[in-house]
C-alpha positions as CSV (number, residue, x, y, z in Angstrom):
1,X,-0.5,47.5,-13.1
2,X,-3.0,48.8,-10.6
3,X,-1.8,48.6,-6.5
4,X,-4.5,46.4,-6.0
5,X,-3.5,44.2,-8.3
6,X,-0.2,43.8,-7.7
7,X,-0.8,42.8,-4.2
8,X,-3.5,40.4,-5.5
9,X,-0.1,39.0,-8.3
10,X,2.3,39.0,-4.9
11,X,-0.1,37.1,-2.5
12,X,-0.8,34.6,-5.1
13,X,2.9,33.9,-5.9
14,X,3.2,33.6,-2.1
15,X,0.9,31.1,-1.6
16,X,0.4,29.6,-4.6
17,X,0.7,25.8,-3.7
18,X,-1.7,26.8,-1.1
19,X,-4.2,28.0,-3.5
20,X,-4.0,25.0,-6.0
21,X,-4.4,23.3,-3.1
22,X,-7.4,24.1,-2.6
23,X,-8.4,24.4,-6.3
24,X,-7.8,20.5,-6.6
25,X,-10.0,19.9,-3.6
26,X,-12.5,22.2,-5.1
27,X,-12.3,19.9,-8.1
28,X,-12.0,16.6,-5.9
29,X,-15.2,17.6,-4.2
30,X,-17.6,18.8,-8.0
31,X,-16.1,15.1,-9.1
32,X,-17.0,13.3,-6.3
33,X,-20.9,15.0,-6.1
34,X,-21.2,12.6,-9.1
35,X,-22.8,9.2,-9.2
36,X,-24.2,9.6,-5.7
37,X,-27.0,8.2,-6.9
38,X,-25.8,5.4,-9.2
39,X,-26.9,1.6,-7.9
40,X,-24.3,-0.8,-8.5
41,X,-24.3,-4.5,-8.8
42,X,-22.6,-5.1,-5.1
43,X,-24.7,-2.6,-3.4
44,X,-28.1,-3.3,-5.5
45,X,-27.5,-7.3,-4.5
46,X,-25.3,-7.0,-1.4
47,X,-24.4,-3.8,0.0
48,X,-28.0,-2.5,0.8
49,X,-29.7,-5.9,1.6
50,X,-27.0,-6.4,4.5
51,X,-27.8,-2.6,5.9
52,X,-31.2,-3.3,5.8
53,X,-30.6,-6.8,8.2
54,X,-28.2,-5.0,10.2
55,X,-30.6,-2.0,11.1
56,X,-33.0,-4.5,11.4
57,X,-31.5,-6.3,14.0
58,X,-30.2,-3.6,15.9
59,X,-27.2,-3.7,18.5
60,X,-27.4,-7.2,19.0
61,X,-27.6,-7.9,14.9
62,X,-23.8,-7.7,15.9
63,X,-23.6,-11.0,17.7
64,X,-23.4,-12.3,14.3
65,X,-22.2,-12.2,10.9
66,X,-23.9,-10.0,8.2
67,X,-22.5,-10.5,4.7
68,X,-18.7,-11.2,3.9
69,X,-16.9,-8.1,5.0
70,X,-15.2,-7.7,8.5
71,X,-16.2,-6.9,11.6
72,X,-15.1,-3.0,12.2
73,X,-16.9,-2.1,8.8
74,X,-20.3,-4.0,10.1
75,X,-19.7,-2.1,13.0
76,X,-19.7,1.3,10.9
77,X,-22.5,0.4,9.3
78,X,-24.6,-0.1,12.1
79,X,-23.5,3.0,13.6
80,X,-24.8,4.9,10.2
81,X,-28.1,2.6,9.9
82,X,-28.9,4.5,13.3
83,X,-29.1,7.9,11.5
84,X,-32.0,9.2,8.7
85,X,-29.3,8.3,6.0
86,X,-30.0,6.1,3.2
87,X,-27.6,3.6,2.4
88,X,-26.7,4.7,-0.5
89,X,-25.1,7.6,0.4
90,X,-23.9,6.3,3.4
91,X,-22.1,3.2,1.9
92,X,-20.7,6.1,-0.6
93,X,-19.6,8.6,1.8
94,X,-17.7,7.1,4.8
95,X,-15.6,5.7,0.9
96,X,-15.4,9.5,-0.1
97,X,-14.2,10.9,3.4
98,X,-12.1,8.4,2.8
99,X,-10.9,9.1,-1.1
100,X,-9.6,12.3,0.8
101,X,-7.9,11.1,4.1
102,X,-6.2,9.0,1.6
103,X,-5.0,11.8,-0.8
104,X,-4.0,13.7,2.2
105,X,-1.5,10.7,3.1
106,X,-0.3,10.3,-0.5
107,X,0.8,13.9,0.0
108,X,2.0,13.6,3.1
109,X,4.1,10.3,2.3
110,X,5.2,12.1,-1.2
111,X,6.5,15.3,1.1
112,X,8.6,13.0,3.4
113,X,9.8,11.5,0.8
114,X,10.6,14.3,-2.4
115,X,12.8,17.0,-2.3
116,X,10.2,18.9,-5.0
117,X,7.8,21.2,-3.1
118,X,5.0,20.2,-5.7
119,X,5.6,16.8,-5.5
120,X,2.9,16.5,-2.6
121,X,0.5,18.2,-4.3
122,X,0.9,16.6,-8.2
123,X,0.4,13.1,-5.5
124,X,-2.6,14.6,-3.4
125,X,-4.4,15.7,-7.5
126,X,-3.4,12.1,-9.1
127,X,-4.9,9.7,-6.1
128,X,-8.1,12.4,-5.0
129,X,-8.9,12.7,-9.2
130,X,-8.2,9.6,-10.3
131,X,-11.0,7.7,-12.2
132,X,-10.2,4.7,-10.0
133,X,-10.4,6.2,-6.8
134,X,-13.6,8.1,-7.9
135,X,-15.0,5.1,-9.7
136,X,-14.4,2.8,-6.6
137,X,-16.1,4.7,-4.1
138,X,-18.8,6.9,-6.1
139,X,-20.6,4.8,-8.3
140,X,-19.2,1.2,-7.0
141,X,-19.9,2.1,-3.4
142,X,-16.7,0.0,-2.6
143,X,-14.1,0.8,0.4
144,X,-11.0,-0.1,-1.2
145,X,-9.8,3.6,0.0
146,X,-10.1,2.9,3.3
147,X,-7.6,0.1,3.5
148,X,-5.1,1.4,1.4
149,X,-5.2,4.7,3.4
150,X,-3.8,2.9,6.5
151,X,-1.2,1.2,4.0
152,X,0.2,4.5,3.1
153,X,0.5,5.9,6.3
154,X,2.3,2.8,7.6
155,X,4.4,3.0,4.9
156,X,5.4,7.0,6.1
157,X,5.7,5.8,9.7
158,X,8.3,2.9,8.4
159,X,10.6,5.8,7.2
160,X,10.1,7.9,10.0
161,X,11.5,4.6,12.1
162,X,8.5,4.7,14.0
163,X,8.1,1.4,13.4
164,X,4.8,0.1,16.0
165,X,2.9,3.5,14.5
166,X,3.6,1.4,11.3
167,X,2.3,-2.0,12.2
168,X,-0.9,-0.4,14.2
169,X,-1.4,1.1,10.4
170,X,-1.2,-2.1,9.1
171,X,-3.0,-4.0,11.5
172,X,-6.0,-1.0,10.9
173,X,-5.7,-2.3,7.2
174,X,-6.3,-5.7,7.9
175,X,-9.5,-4.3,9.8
176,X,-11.0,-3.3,6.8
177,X,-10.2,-5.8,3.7
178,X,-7.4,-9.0,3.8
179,X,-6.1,-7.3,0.6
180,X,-3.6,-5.7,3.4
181,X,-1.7,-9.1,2.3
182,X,-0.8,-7.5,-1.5
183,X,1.8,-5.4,0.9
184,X,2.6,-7.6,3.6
185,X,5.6,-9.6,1.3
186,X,7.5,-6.2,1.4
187,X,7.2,-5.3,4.8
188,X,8.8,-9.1,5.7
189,X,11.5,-8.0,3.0
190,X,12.1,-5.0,5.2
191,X,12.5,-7.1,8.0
192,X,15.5,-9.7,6.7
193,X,17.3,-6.7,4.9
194,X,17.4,-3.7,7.0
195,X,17.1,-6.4,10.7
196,X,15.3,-3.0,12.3
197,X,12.0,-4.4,13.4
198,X,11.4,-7.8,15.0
199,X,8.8,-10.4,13.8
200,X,6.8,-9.4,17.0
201,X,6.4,-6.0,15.2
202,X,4.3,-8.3,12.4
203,X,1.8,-9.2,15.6
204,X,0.3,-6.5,16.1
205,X,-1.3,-6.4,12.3
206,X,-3.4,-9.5,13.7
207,X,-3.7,-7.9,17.2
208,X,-5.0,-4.5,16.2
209,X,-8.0,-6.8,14.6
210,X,-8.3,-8.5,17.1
211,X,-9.1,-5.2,19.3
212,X,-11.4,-3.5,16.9
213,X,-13.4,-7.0,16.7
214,X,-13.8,-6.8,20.7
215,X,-17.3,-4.8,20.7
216,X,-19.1,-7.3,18.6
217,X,-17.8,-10.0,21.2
218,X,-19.2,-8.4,23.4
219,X,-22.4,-8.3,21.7
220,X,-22.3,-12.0,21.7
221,X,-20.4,-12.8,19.0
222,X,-18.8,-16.0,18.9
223,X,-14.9,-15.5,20.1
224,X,-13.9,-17.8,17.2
225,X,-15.9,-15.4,14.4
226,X,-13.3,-13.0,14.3
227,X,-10.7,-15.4,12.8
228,X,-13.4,-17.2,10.8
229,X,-14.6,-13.9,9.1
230,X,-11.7,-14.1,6.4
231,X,-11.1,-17.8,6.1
232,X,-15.1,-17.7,4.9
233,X,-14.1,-15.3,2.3
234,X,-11.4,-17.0,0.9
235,X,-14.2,-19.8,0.3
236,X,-16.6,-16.9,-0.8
237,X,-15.9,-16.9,-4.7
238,X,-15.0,-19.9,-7.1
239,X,-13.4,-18.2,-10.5
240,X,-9.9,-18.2,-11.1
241,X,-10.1,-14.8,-12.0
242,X,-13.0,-12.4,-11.6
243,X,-12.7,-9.9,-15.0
244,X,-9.2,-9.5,-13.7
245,X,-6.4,-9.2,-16.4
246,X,-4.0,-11.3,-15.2
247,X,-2.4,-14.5,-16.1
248,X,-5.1,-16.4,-16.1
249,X,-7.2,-14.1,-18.3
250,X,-4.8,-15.3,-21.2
251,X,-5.2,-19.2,-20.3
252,X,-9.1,-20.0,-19.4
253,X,-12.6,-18.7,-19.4
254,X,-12.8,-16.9,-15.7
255,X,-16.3,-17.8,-14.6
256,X,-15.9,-21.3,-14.9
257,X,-15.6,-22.9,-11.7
258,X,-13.7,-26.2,-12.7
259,X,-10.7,-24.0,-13.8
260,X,-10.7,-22.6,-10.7
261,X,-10.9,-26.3,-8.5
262,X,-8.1,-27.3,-10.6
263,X,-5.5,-24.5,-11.5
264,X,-6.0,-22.9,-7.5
265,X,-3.4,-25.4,-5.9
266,X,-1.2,-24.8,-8.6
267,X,-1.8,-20.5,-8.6
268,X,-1.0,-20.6,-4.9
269,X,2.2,-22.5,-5.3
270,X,3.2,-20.3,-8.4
271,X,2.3,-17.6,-6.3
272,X,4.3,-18.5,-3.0
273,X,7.1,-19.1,-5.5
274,X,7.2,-16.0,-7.2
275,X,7.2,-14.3,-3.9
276,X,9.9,-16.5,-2.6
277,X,12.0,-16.1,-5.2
278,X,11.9,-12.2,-4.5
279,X,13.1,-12.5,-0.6
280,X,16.3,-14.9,-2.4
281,X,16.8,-11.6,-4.1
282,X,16.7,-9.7,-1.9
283,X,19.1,-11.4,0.6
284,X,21.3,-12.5,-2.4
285,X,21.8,-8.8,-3.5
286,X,22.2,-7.6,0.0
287,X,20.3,-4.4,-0.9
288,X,18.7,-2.3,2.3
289,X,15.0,-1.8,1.9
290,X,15.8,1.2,4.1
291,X,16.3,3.2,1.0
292,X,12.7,4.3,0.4
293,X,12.8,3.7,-3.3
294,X,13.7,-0.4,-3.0
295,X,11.1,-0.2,-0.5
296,X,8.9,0.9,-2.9
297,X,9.9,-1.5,-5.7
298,X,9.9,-4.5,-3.2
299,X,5.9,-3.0,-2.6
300,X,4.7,-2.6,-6.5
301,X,6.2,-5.9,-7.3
302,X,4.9,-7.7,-4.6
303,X,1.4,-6.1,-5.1
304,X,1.2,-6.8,-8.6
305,X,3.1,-10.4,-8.6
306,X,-0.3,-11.6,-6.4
307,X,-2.4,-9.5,-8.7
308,X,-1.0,-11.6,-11.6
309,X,-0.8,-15.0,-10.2
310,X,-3.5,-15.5,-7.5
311,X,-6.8,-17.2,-7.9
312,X,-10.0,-15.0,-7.6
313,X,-8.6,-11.8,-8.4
314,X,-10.9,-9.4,-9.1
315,X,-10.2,-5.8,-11.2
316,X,-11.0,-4.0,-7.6
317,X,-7.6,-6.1,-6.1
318,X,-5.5,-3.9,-8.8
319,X,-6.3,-0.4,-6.2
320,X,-3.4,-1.2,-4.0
321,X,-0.4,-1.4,-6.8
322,X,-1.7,1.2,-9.5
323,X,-1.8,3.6,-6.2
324,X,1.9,2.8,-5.5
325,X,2.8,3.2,-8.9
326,X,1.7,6.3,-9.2
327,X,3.5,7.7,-5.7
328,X,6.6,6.3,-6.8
329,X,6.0,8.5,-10.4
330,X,5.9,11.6,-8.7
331,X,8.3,11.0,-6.2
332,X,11.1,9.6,-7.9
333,X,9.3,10.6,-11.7
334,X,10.4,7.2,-13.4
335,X,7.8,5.2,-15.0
336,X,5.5,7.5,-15.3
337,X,4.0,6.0,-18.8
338,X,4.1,2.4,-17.1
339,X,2.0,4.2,-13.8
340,X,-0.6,5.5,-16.1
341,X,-1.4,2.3,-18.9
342,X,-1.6,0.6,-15.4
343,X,-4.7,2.8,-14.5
344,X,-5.9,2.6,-17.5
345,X,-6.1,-1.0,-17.3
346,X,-7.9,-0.8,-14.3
347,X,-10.5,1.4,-15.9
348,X,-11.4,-1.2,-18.5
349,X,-11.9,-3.6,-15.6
350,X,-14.3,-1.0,-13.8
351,X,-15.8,0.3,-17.1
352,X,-17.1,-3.6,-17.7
353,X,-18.7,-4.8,-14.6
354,X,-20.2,-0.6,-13.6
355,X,-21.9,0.2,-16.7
356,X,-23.6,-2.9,-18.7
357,X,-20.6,-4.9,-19.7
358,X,-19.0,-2.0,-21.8
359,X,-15.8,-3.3,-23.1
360,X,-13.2,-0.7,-23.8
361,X,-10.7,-3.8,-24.6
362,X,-11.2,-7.6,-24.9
363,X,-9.5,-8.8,-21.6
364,X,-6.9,-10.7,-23.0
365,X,-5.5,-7.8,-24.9
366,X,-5.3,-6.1,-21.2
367,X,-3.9,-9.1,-19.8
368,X,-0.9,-9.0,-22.7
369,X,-0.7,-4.9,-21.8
370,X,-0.4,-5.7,-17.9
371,X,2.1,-9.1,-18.2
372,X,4.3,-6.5,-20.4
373,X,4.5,-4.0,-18.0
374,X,4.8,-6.3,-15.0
375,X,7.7,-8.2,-16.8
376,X,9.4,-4.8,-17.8
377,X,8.9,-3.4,-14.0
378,X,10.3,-6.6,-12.8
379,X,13.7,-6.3,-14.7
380,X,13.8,-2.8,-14.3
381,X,13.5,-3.2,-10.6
382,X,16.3,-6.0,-10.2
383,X,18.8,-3.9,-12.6
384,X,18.3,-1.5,-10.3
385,X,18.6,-3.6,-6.5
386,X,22.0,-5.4,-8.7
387,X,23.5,-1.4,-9.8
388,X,23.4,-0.6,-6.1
389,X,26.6,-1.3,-3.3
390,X,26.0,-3.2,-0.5
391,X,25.1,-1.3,2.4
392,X,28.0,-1.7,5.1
393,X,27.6,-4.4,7.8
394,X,26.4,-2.7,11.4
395,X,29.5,-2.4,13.9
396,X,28.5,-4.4,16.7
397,X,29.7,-3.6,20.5
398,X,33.0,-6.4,20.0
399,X,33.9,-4.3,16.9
400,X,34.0,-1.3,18.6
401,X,36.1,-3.0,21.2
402,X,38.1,-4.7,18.4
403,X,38.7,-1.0,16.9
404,X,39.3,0.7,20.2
405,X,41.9,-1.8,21.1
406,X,43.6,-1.6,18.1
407,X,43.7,2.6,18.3
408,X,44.9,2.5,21.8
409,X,48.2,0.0,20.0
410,X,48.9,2.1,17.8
411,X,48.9,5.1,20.0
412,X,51.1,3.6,22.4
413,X,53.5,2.3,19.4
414,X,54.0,5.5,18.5
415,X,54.4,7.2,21.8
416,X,57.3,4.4,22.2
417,X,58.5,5.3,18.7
418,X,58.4,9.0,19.7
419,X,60.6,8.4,22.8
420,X,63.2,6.3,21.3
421,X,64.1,8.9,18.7
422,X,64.2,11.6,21.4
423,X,66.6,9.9,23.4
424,X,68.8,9.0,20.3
425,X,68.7,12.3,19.8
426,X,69.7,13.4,23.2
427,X,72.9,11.4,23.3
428,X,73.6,12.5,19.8
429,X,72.8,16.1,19.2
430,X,75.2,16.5,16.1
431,X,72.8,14.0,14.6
432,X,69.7,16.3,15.7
């Protein structure tokens, strides 16, 4: 072997992490130059028709509501409608800048969290390549990347106790899509196990909204409109389940709306059950959600629990939990298999509604696929919370006292114990 070479073999050993690194965001960047150009169903019927009213408008198109999403993306979108960009490709890149700021917190999150030194990387290729991720933003022109990126980076400044970093990361979330709500059930569970944040910690979610809402107020917006913008949205859609294979995908036809006026009380009860029955659990077993790994079984089953049982679902809702799933399969590499059927799943979902209805399963045989996985995950998960000791009770400041006390006792019974036995011993030194 040449010198030359050599040195080439012993940089490349050195810095090899660094160097796939930046292979994968080589590869990131070729897959997400595809589809730029692809016009979906939302952006064909919704997506471009609101940027076109918006620029339109101009700054005072703000003072009132354009389409269904929230106010901070309406505002980002009428910050790009001021530029020579067409929408298109604007809708598709601020969800591709995106698509990486997420990996990049997968990886960080996976680093804090792993003890492998390829674990952040194997995280940062799985989310950035992932035919969800690429699919969503790329040919869907969908922002689901943007919420979820704030999810994971409250979710790494939870374990680094840093815990109003963590709520201003969740209250970003909320800025962007309610879905921040698939998580929100874990965080509370956080809350009633560990006792380490307050319930004033959960308003700020609501009050970093609130903040990012402001300028359009200011606009002229009605104050009212910036709670009103979800509750409309709720309202928005009328199917129990929008190509979404959950529950419901066994039981009914989706798009027909009388399923949906009569099962939705009944979903959101199941639902609020389901979920309630996990925080008995949770205080029953008396397991920490400190440990990162409950935390992040508390997350996937309370993501996918109101995938599986809420009305209106639709395939895009399942980008939250498949994420998580995956992070937890390189961190803790368990489920791996279960991590990527999920996925898959959730590429039949976008397979149908991007490209003409192409079924790569009948949705009731994906439905069967994800119950099955979700019912396994579930009693894996509780095995796991039941195999696992209590975690000691805090000492509070009277127990210290209480123990204090107590060693102070003993120290002076034995001090007393100590002289006695030298002064017996003194009178009798034949006995010493």
């Amino acid at each position: 072997m040449l010198k030359i070479e050599k040195l080439l073999w012993d940089f490349v050993q050195k810095h090899l992490i660094l160097l796939a690194f930046i292979a994968v965001t080589g590869a990131g960047v070729a897959l997400h130059c595809n589809g730029h150009d692809f016009l979906s169903g939302d952006l064909n019927c919704y997506l471009v028709p609101w940027w076109n009213e918006i620029a339109g408008k101009g700054i005072e198109g703000l003072a009132s509501q354009v389409g269904n999403y929230n106010i901070p993306y309406q505002i980002i979108i009428f910050l790009l409608s001021r530029t020579n960009m067409e929408p298109v490709i604007a809708y598709k890149l601020v969800s591709i800048v995106f698509d990486f700021a997420l990996a990049l917190s997968a990886a960080l999150l996976t680093r804090s969290l792993s003890k492998s030194k390829f674990a952040p990387l194997i995280a940062y290729a799985a989310v950035l390549c992932s035919f969800n991720t690429w699919l969503n933003s790329c040919f869907w022109g969908q922002c689901d990347s943007i919420y979820v990126t704030f999810i994971v980076l409250a979710i790494f400044f939870l374990f680094k106790e840093k815990h109003i970093p963590s709520f201003i990361m969740l209250g970003l979330a909320l800025a962007f899509k309610l879905q921040v709500i698939f998580i929100l059930p874990a965080f509370f569970y956080y809350y009633v196990s560990t006792r380490k944040v307050s319930l004033l910690h959960f308003l700020i979610v609501p009050a970093v909204n609130f903040l990012l809402c402001m300028p359009a107020v200011f606009c002229g917006r009605p104050f009212n409109e910036i709670f009103t913008v979800y509750l409309e949205q709720t309202e928005t859609y009328h199917q129990i389940q929008m190509n979404c294979p959950n529950v419901y995908a066994l039981m009914m036809e989706g798009n027909n709306t009388i399923y949906f006026e009569n099962f939705k009380p009944a979903a959101l009860a199941l639902t609020a059950l389901m979920l309630t029955a996990g925080l008995v659990f949770v205080l029953k077993t008396k397991v920490s959600l400190d440990d990162p790994r409950c935390f992040f079984m508390a997350a996937i089953w309370s993501s996918y629990t109101m995938l599986m049982f809420m009305p209106a679902m639709h395939e895009r809702y399942s980008y939250l939990p498949d994420l998580l799933i995956i992070l937890f399969a390189v961190i803790w590499c368990k489920y791996i298999w279960a991590a990527i059927l999920c996925n898959f799943i959730s590429l039949r979902g976008y397979c149908f509604y991007l490209f003409s209805e192409y079924q790569m399963a009948d949705i009731r045989y994906a439905a069967i696929a994800l119950l099955a996985v979700y019912i396994y995950l579930t009693a894996q998960f509780a095995r796991d919370f039941l195999s696992r000791p209590c975690p000691e009770p805090p000492i509070t400041e009277d127990a210290n006292i209480t123990e204090s006390t107590n060693n102070a006792e003993n120290t002076e019974n034995t001090e007393n114990t100590e002289n006695t036995d030298n002064a017996e011993n003194t009178k009798n030194p034949q006995n010493a």
